[in-house]
C-alpha positions in Angstrom: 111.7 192.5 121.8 113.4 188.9 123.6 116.9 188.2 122.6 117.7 184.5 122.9 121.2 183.0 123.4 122.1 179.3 122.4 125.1 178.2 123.2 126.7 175.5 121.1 126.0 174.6 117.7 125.7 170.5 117.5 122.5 168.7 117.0 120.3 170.3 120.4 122.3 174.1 119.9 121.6 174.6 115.9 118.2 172.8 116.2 116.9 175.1 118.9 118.2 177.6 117.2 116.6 176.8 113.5 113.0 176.3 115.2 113.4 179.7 117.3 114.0 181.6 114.1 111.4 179.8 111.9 108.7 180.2 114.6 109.7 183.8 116.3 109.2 187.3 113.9 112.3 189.4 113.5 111.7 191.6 115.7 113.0 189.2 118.1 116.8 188.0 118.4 118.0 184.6 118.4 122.1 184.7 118.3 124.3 181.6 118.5 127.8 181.3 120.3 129.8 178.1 119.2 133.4 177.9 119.7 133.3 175.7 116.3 132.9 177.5 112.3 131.6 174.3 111.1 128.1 172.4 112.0 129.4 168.3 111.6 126.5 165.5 111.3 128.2 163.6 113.7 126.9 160.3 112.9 128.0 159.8 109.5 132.0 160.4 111.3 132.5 156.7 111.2 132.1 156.6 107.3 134.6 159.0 107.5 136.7 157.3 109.5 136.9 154.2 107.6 137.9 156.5 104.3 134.4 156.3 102.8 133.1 159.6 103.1 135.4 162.9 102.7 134.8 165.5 106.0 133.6 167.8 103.7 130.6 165.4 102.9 129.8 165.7 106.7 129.7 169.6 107.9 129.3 173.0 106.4 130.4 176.5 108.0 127.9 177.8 110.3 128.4 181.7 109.3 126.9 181.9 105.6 124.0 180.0 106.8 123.3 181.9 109.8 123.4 185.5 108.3 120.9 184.5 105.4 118.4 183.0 108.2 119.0 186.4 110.0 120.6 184.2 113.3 123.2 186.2 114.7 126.5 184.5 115.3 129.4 184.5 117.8 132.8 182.7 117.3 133.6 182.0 120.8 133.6 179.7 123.6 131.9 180.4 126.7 133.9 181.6 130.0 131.2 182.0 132.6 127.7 182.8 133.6 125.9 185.8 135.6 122.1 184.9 135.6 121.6 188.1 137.7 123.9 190.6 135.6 126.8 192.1 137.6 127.3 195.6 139.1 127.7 197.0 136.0 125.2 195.4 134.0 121.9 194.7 134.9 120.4 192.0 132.6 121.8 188.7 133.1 124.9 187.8 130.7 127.5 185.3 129.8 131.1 186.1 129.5 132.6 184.7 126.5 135.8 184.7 124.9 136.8 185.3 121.4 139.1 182.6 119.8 140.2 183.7 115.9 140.4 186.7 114.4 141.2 190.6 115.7 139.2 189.9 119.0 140.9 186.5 119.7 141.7 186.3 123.4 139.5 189.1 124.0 136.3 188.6 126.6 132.8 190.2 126.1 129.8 190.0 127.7 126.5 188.6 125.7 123.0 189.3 127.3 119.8 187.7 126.7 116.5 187.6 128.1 116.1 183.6 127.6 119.2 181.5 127.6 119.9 177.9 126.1 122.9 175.8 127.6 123.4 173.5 124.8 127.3 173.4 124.8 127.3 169.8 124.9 130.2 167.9 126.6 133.4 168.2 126.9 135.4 165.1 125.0 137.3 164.2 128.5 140.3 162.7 127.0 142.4 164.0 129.9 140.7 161.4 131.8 142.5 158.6 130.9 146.2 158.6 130.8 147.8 158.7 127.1 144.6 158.8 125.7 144.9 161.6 123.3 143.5 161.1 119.9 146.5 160.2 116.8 148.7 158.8 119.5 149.8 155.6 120.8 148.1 154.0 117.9 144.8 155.0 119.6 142.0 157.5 117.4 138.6 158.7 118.1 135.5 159.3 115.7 134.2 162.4 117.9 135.0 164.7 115.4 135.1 165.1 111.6 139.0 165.7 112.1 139.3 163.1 114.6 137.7 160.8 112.5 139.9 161.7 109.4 143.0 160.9 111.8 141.7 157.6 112.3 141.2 156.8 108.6 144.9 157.9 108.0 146.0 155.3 110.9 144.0 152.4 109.6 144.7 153.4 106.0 148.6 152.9 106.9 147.9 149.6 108.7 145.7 148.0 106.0 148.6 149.2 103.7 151.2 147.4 105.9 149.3 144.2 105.8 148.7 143.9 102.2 152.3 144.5 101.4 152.8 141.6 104.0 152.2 138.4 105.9 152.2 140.5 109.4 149.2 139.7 111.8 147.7 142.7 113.6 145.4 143.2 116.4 142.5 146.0 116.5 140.9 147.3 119.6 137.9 149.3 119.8 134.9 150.3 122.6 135.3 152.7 125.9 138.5 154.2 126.8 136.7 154.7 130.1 135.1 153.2 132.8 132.1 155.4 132.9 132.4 156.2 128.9 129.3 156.2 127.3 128.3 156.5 123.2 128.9 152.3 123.0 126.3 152.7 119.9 129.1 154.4 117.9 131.6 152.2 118.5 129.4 149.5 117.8 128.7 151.0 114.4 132.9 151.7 114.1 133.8 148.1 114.8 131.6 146.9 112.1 132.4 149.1 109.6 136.2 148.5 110.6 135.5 144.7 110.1 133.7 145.3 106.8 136.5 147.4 105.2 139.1 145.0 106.3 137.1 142.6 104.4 136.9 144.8 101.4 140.6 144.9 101.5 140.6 140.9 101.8 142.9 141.2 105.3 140.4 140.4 107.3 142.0 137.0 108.1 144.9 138.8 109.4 143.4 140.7 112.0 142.4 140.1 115.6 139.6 141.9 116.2 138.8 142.7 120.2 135.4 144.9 121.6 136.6 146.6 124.8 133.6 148.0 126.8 132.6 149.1 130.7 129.2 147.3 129.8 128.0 144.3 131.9 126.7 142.9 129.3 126.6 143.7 125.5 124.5 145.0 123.6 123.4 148.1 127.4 124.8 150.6 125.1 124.3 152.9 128.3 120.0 152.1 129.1 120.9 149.1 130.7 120.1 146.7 127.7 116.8 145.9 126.3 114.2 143.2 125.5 113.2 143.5 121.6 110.9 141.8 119.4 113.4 140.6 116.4 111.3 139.0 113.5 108.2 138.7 115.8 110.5 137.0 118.5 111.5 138.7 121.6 115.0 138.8 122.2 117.6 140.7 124.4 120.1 142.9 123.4 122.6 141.2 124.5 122.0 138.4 122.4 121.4 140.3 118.9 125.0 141.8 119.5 126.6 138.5 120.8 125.4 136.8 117.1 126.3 139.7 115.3 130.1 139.8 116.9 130.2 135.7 116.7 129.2 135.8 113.0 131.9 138.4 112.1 134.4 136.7 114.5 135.1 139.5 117.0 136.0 139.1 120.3 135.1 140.9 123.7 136.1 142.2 126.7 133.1 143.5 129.1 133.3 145.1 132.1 136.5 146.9 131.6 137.5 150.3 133.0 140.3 151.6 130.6 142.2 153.7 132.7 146.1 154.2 130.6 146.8 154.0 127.0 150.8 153.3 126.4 152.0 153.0 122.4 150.2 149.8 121.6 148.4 148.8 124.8 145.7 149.4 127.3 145.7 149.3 130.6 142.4 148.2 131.9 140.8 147.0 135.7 137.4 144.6 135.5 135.1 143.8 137.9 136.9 140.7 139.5 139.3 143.5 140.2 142.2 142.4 138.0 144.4 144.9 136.0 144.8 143.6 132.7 146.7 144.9 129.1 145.4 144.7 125.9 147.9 144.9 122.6 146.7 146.2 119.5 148.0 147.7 116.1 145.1 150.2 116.1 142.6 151.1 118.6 139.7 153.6 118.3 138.7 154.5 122.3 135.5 156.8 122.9 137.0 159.2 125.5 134.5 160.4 129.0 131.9 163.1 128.2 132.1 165.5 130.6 130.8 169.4 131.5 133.3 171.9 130.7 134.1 173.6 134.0 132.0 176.8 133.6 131.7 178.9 136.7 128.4 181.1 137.6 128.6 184.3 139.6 125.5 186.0 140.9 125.1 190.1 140.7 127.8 190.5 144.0 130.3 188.1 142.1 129.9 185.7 144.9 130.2 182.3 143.1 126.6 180.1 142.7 127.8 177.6 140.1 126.4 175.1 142.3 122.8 176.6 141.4 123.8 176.1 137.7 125.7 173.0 137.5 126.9 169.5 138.8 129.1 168.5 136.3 126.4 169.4 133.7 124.0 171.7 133.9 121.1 171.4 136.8 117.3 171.0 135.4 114.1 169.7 136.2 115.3 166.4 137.6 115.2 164.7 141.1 118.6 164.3 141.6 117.9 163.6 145.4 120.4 160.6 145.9 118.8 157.2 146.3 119.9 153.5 146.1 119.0 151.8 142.2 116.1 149.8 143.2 114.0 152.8 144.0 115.2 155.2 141.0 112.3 156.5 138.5 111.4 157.3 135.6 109.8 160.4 136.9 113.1 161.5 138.3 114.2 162.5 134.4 113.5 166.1 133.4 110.8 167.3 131.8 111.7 170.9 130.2 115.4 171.1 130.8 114.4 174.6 133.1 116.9 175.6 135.6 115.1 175.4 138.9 116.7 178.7 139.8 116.5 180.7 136.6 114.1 179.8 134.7 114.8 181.8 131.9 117.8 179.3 131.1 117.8 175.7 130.0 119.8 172.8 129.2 118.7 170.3 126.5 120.7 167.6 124.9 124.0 166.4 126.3 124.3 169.6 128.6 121.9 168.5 131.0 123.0 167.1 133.9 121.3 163.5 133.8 119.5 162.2 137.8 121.7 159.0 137.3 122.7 156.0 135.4 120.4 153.9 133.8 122.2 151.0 133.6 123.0 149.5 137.0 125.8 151.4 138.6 128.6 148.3 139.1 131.9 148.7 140.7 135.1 146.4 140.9 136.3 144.5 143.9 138.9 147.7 144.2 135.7 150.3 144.8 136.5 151.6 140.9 133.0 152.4 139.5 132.4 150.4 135.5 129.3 151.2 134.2 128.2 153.5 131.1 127.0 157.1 131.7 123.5 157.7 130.0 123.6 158.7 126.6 121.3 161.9 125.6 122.9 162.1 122.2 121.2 161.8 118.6 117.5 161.9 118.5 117.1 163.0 122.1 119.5 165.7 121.8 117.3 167.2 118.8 113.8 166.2 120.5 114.9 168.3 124.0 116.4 171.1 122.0 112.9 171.3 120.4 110.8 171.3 123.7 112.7 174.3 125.1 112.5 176.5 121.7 108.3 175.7 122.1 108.2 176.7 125.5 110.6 180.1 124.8 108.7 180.7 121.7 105.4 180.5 123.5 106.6 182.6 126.8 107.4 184.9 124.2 104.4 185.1 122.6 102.1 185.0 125.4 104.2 187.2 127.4 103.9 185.0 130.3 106.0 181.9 131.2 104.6 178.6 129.6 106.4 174.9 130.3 102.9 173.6 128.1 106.1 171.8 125.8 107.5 168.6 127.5 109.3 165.6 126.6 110.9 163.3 129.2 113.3 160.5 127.9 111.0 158.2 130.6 108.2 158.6 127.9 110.2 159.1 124.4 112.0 156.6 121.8 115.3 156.7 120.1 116.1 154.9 116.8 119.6 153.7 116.3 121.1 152.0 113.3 124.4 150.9 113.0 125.3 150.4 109.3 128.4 148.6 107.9 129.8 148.9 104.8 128.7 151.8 102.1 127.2 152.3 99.0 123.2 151.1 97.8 124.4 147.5 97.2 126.8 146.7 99.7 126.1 147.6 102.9 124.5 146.6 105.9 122.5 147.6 108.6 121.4 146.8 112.1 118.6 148.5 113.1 116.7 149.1 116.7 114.3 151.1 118.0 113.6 151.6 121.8 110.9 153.2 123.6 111.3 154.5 126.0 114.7 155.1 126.9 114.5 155.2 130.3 113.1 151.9 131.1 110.0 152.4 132.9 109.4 149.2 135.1 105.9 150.1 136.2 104.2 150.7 133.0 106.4 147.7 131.3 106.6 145.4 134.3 107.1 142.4 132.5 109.3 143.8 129.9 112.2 145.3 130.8 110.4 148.3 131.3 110.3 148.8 127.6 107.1 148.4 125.3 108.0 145.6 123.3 105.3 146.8 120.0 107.7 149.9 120.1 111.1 148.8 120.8 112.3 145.9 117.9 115.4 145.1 116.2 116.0 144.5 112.9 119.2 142.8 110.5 119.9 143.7 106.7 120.3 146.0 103.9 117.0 148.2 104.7 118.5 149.8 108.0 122.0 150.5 105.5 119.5 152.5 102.7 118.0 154.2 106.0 121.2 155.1 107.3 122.7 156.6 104.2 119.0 158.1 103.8 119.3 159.6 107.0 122.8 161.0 106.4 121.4 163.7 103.6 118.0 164.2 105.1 119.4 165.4 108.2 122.3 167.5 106.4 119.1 169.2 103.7 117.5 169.8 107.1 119.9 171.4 109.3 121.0 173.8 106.6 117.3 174.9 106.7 116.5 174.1 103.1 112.7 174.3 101.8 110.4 172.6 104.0 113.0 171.6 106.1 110.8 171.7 109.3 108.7 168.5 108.1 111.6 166.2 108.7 111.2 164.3 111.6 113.5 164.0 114.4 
């Protein structure tokens, strides 16, 4: 009998988890530790923050679900690691801490024979000076509650400025200068726009894109060349018309670094330390690991085996100028190098480096996006480690037959405005691969132009909202769940 851990339940944890127990017999355990009750489907959160979709539209609790699937369940976040056991226990374990309940604040230690780092990142608020989410005017749309907070602080300004002639000024991007996740604040800021038009205030709002990109439309792989209608154009450009036509305006290259009541404090490239105003800001925060330490059977501390911020993998993370990264320096199974009975897909894996060009200002600050692994990759990754575990299992012998680098595997993203079957919009594009891979696609960006396209209208919105139940029918393991697609 194999006992498999995942820890974390978001899109990579609960995925890997759902395909373990489909695909392993019961003889076999596959248990769950997640600080969190509830599994959220994170990308509907901006509906929710524009007061469109109730929270309870967007999550379920974990427990019910996992103890009629026969998943066994922990409610507790995780303190640190021992890949080698301890004195006292000889399979390898991780130390976790209860957080509700009789055994809150109480530690135990949960073994496992394969173990999957899937704990995501930590929201990095602390960060940035003031940033912390419901004050200073500035929100977030990380969470389902987060999100709801920021409904309740635009709710209260669109209020204000229909009982009034008042101007007001909305920011929203990075509140960062390595943030990353641009793609939903992109979808935020057009939604925002949208419902102040529904609202018919729109003409009394400023409207301002804050953002560490160099350009728009990097969202973090270093922008893209797209065919559009048959016609190749750059990201950059699709997002520039799309801003122009709804009258926003933007800031790039901006490294948020304070957030007083009302304004942000931001340094650019030139070097300059600017303020923005605003009535209402919504600020994605740094993603960062969560701090965990690893000890090795002696307790002697090895967390640099384990981690560099995120968890090490299969990457080549030797340090090299930009001009000569890869895309063979991504990982291919998210395997530990030194225990390689754990791994790390989705956000919990420590990325080789940026895929946009790293950029700093004329003061040495470094302004440039942080790669995102979040949506379609996180779920794809989670899946080619529960393969490879379910086949080790099986055979009784290590396999890595499973693998899926993000140099050779496309992401979809579609940023929909507006809600309902009539009303909405969408803005659709597709990119393959993620990390650009300049030999293959020399004279492309490094992207395959058949694969990676961009599309405008209400087709990406009836997708979208599509999306939103398919993805909620599938991750609460309905019938047949297993045939929709990542």
């Amino acid at each position: 009998m194999s006992k498999v851990v995942v820890l974390g339940a978001g899109i990579a944890g609960h995925t890997a988890a759902a395909h373990l127990r489909r695909k392993l017999s019961k003889e076999h355990q596959v248990v769950v530790v997640s600080p969190n009750r509830n599994y959220q489907w994170v990308p509907s959160n901006i509906w929710v923050g524009i007061g469109r979709m109730k929270a309870e539209e967007i999550y379920f609790p974990l427990e019910p679900l996992y103890k009629k699937k026969g998943i066994g369940y922990i409610q507790a976040k995780v303190v640190s690691f021992h890949p080698e056991g301890d004195s006292l226990e000889d399979k390898p374990f991780v130390s976790v801490e209860y957080l509700y309940g009789e055994k809150a604040g109480t530690q135990e230690k949960v073994t496992y024979d394969y173990l999957i780092n899937a704990t995501g990142p930590k929201l990095a608020f602390d960060l940035t000076e003031g940033l912390i989410p419901g004050t200073n005017k500035a929100f977030s749309v990380c969470t389902y509650d987060h999100a709801e907070h920021a409904w309740q602080g635009l709710k209260e300004l669109i209020e204000k400025l229909e009982s009034s002639n008042e101007k007001a000024k909305i920011l929203i991007g990075t509140g960062h200068s390595k943030a990353t996740c641009q793609g939903a604040a992109f979808e935020y800021i057009l939604n925002v726009e949208q419902e102040l038009n529904r609202h018919n205030v729109r003409d009394k709002v400023e409207i301002t894109w804050i953002s560490n990109e160099y350009k728009l439309g990097d969202f973090g792989m270093d922008g893209m060349l797209m065919s559009v209608s048959g016609k190749p154009m750059h990201s950059d450009e699709l997002v520039e018309m799309v801003f122009a036509d709804r009258g926003i305006k933007w800031i790039l290259g901006a490294g948020v670094s304070k957030v007083e009541d009302g304004k942000a404090h931001y340094e650019n490239l030139e070097g300059e330390y600017k303020t923005e105003e605003f009535d209402f800001a919504m600020l994605i925060p740094a993603f960062s690991g969560h701090g965990f330490k690893a000890f090795d059977k002696s307790n002697n501390d090895i967390t640099d085996k384990l981690f560099k911020g995120f968890m090490i993998v299969d990457a080549d993370y030797t340090p090299r100028p930009y001009d000569e990264w890869t895309v063979q320096d991504w990982p291919e199974t998210y395997q530990n190098p030194s225990y390689p009975n754990i791994f790390a897909p989705g956000i919990a894996f420590a990325p080789p480096h940026s895929i946009s060009k790293p950029r700093k200002s004329k003061n040495g600050t470094d302004i440039f996006p942080a790669p995102p692994r979040t949506g379609m990759p996180s779920g794809i990754t989670a899946i080619v480690v529960a393969d490879n575990i379910i086949d080790s299992i099986k055979s009784g012998k290590p396999s890595l037959h499973h693998k899926g680098s993000m140099g050779n595997m496309g992401a979809a993203c579609i940023a929909s405005s507006g809600f309902g079957i009539l009303k909405g919009k969408g803005i659709s594009i597709t990119t393959y691969p993620i990390v650009p891979d300049y030999v293959k696609y020399p004279n492309s960006g490094g992207r395959d132009l058949n694969k990676t396209f961009g599309a405008l209208g209400l087709g990406g919105h009836w997708v979208k909202l599509t999306l939103h139940y398919a993805f909620l029918y599938k991750a609460k393991m309905k019938p047949f769940w297993w045939l929709i697609p990542e």
